[in-house]
C-alpha beads as a LAMMPS data file, in Angstrom:
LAMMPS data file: protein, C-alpha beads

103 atoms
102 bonds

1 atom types
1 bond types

-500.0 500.0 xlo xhi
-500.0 500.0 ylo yhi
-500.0 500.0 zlo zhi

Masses

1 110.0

Atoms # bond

1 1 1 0.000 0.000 0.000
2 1 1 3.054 2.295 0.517
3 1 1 3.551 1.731 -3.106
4 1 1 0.437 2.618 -4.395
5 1 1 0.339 5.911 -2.089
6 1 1 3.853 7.035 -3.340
7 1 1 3.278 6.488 -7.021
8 1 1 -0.326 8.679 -6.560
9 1 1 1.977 11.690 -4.363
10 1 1 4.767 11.421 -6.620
11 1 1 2.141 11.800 -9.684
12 1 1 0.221 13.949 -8.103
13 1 1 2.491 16.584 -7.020
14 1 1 4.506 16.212 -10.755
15 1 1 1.884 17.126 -12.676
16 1 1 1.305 20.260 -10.562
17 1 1 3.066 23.694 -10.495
18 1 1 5.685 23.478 -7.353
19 1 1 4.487 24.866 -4.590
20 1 1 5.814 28.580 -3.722
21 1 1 7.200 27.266 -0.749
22 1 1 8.475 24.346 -1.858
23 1 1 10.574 23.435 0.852
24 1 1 8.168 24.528 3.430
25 1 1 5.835 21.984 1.752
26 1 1 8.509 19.552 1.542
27 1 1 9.109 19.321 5.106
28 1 1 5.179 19.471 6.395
29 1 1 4.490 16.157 4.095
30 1 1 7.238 14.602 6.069
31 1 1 6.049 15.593 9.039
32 1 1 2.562 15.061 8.328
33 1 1 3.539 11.781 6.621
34 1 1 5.465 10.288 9.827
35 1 1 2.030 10.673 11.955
36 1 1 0.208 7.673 10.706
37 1 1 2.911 5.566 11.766
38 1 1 1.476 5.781 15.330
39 1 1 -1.613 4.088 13.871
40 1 1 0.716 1.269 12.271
41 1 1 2.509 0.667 15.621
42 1 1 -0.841 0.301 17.913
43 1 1 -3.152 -1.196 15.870
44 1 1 -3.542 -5.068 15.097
45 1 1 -6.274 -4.360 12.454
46 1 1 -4.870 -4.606 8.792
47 1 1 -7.283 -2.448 6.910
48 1 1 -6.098 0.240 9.288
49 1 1 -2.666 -0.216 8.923
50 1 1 -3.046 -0.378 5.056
51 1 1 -4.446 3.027 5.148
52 1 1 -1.845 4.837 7.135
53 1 1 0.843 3.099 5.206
54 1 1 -1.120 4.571 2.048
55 1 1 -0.953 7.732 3.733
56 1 1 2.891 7.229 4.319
57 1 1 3.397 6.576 0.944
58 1 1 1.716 10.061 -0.479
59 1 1 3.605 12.028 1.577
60 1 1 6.891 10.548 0.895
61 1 1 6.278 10.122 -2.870
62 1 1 5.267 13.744 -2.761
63 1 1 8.232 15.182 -0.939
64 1 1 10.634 12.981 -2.615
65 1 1 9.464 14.717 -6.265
66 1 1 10.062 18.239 -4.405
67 1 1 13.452 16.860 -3.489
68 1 1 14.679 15.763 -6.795
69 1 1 13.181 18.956 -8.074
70 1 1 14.898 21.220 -5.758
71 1 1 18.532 19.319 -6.239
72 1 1 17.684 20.060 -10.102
73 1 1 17.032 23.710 -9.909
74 1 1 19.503 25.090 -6.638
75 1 1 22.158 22.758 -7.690
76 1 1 24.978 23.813 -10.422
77 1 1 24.659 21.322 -13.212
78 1 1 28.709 20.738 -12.645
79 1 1 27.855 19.468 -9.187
80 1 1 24.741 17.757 -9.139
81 1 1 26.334 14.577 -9.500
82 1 1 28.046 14.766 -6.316
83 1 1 25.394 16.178 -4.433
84 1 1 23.246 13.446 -5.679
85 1 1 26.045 10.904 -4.529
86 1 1 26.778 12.641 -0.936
87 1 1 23.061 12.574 -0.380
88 1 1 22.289 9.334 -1.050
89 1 1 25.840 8.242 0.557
90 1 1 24.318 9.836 4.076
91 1 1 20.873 8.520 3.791
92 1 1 22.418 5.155 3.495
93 1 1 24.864 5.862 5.748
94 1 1 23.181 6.707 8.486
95 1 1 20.147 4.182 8.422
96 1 1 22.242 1.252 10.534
97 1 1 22.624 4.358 12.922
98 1 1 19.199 5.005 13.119
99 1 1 17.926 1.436 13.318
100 1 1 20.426 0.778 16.197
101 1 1 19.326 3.853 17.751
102 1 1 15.496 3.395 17.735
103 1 1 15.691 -0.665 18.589

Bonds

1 1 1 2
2 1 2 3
3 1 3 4
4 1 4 5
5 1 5 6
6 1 6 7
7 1 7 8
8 1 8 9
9 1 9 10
10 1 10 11
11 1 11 12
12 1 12 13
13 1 13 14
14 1 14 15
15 1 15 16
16 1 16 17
17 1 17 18
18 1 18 19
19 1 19 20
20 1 20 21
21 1 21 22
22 1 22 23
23 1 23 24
24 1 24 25
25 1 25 26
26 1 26 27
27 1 27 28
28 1 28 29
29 1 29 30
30 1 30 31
31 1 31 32
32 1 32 33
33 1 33 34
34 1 34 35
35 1 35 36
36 1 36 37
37 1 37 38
38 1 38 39
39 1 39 40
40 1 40 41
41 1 41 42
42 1 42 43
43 1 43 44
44 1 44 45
45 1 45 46
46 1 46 47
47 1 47 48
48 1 48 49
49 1 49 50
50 1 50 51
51 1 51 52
52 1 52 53
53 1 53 54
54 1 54 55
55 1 55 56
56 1 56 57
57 1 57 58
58 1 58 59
59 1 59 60
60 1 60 61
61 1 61 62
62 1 62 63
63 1 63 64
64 1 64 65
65 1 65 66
66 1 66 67
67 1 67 68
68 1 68 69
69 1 69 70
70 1 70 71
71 1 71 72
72 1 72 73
73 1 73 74
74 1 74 75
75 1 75 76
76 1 76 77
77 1 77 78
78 1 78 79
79 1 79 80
80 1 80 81
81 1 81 82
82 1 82 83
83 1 83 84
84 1 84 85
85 1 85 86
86 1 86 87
87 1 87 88
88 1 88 89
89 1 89 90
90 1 90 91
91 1 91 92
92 1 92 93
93 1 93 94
94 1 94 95
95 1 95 96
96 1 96 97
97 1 97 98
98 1 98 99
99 1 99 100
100 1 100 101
101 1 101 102
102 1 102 103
């Protein structure tokens, strides 16, 4: 269901201007998109759980199409391959960090 969610934000949000304040907006789908994880974590009832994780999925698949979007217009062409890299070096790096971290 997280699939479905982040195809329909990351479609969703492509096929619209970007927002003014795009990384305002960015940063509230996060945020926004982190809450139904509370659901997922007390609940034992599926259909539930499918519909935060849908939720999860929009907001992430949103955000991550005002990431990329961002990286392509504040970046210099001449360095947007190693921001790319360093980026997704630290989001890797850091998720054993994380994981350890939270349990």
């Amino acid at each position: 269901f997280f699939g479905f969610g982040s195809a329909l934000g990351a479609l969703t949000v492509s096929s619209r201007r970007m927002p003014r304040r795009y990384l305002t907006t960015m940063m509230a789908m996060w945020g926004l998109g982190s809450v139904p994880l509370i659901a997922v974590g007390v609940t034992s009832s599926f259909p539930l759980m499918a519909l935060a994780t849908f939720c999860i999925g929009v907001t992430d698949g949103a955000g991550m199409v005002i990431w990329g979007t961002l990286l392509q217009r504040r970046v210099p062409t001449e360095m947007l391959g190693r921001v790319s890299s360093l980026d997704f070096f630290v989001s890797l790096a850091f998720m054993p960090l994380s994981s350890a971290i939270v349990g």
